[in-house]
N, C-alpha and C positions, 0 to 999 in steps of 0.2 A: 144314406145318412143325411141328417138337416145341420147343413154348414149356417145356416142365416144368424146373424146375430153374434158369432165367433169371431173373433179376431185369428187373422193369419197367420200360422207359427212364425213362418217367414220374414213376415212384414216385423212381429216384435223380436227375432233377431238382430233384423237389419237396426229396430230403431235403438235397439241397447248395447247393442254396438259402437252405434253413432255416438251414444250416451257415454259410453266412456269412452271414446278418443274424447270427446268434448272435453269432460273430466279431466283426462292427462294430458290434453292441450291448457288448459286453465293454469292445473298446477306446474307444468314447464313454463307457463309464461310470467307463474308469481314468482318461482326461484331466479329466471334472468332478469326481473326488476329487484331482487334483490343485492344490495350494493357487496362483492367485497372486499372487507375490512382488514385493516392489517394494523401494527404497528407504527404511529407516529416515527419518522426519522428523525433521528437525533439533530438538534439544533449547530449548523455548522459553528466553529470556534471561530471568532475574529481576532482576535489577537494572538501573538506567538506562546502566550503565557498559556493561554486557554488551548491552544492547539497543544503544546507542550503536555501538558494534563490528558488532555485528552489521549495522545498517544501514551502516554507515560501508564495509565489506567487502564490501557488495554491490551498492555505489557504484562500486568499486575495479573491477569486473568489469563493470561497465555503460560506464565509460570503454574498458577495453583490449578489450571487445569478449567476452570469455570469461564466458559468463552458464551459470550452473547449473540457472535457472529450476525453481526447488527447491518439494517440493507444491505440484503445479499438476496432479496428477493422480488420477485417479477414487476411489484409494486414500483419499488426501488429503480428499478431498471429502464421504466416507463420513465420516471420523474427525472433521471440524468437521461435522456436519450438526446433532446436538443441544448441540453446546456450542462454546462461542465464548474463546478467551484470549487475542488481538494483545499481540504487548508493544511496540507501538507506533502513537499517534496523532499522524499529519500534516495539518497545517493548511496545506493549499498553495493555489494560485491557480489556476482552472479553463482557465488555456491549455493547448491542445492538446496540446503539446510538452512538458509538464510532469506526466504519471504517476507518482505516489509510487511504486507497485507495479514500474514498469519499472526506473526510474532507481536505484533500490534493489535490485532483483533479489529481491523476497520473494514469498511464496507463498500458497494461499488461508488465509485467517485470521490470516495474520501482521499486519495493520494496520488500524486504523479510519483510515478517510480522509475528512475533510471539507475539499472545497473552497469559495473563493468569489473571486472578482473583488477582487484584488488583495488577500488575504486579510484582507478585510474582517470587520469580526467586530463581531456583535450577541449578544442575549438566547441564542438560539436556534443562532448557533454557539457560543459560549462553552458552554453547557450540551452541545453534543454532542462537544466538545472537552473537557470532564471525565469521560463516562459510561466511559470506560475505566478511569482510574485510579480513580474514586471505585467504581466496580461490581464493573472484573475484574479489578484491581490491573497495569494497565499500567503501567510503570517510566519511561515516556518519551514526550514528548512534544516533533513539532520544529512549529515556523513555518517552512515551508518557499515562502521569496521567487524573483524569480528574474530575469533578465536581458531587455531589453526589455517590460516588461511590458505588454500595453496599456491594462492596467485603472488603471493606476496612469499612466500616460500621457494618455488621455484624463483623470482625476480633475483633473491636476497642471494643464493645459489650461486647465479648467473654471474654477475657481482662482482662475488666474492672470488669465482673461481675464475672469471676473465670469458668467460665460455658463452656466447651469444645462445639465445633459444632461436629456434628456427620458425620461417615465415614473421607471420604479422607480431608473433607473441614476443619478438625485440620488442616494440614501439610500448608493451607494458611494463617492461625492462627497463625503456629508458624513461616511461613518468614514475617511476618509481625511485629514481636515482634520489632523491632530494630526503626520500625517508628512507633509506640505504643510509646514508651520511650519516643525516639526523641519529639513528639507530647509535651508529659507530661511535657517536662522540657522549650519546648515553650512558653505554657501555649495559651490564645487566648478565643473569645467568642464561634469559633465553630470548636470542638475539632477534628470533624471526617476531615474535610474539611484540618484544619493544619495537621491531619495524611496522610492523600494521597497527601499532597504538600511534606511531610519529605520524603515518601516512593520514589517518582522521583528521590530528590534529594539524597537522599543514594543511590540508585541503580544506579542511574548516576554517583556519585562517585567509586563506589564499581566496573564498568566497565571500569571507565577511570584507575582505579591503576589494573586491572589485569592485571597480568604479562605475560600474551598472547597482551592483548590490547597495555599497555602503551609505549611499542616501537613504534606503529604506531602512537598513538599519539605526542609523543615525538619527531618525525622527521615530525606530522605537514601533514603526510598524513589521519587520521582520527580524527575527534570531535566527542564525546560523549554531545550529547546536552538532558537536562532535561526540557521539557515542559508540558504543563497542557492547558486542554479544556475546553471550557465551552460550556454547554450544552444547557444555554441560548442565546447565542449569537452565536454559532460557531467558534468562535475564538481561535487560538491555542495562548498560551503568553509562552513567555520563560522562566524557572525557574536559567536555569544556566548552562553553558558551549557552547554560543554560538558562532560558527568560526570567527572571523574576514577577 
């Protein structure tokens, strides 16, 4: 048979083959110059007013259920990796049910969060409860209490009945004594509930007069706000010291 003048099956194989790795090499290398896009992240709040709002409004959406869960994404993540700005520090109590991050509806970086058993507060919280406004000038800081507490429940117990808790869970026993008191001289139908409302509010006091804090308070760049959760409903309500 007279091959002359044919092209070789083989050879256009090999060349249409070539032909589209080329092809899928082209278009793999248009889609990784393609940029991706996300979401602008929300403009940080500078003031306590605006920080206040801002958590307050993402309260509002953790009640009706409509959450925006706003940077929480890889974007996000990249953009806080070397630097850090929360404009907001929560002081709340380590029950389960009680995440600042959720109940609030904020995103990575938006808050430093320090919990403890019935927000109990030493050397060592206090100082990690200033490193916000005194370092990255965070506008706001809340005490945030909350409904049925247990830590504040067993304390109020403890108390009452003379009967130390065992190990370390005294030392929450004894920062708790001051809204023990507080409670007692309130008086009320339910005693433990009036103790975790005093404990915000003392604690929230006792941070707006420290003498690290109350300079920045006092010139109006941070509120110390004391609020309370409820566990029924989702609702964070203010106890006292809210920004105007």
């Amino acid at each position: 048979m007279d091959t002359a003048g044919r092209p070789d099956r083989r050879a256009l194989l090999a060349g249409g083959l070539a032909g589209a790795m080329a092809a899928l090499a082209g278009c793999a290398s248009t889609r990784a110059a393609t940029p991706v896009t996300s979401a602008s992240p929300e403009a940080r709040p500078t003031t306590p007013a605006a920080a206040f709002a801002r958590l307050m409004e993402g309260n509002k959406r953790w009640v009706s259920g409509k959450l925006h869960h706003p940077d929480r994404d890889p974007d996000r993540r990249q953009l806080v990796a070397q630097e850090q700005k929360p404009f907001g520090a929560i002081l709340s109590c380590i029950d389960s049910r009680v995440p600042p991050e959720l109940l609030f509806d904020t995103g990575l970086g938006d808050l430093y969060v320090m919990r403890t058993g019935g927000e109990a507060v030493g050397p060592v919280v206090t100082g990690s409860v200033e490193y916000g406004p005194m370092t990255s000038g965070t506008p706001l800081i809340v005490v945030l209490g909350h409904q049925r507490c247990g830590a504040v429940k067993a304390a109020y117990q403890s108390i009452r009945d003379r009967k130390p808790l065992p190990g370390n869970l005294q030392a929450i026993v004894r920062a708790l004594q001051p809204a023990y008191e507080q409670a007692a001289r309130e008086g009320g139908d339910d005693p433990v509930e009036t103790m975790a409302r005093a404990q915000v509010r003392l604690t929230a006091t006792n941070l707006r007069s420290n003498q690290d804090l109350a300079p920045l308070v006092s010139k109006g760049t941070l509120a110390v706000v004391g609020a309370y959760y409820s566990l029924d409903t989702g609702m964070v309500d203010v106890l006292t010291g809210a920004p105007s």
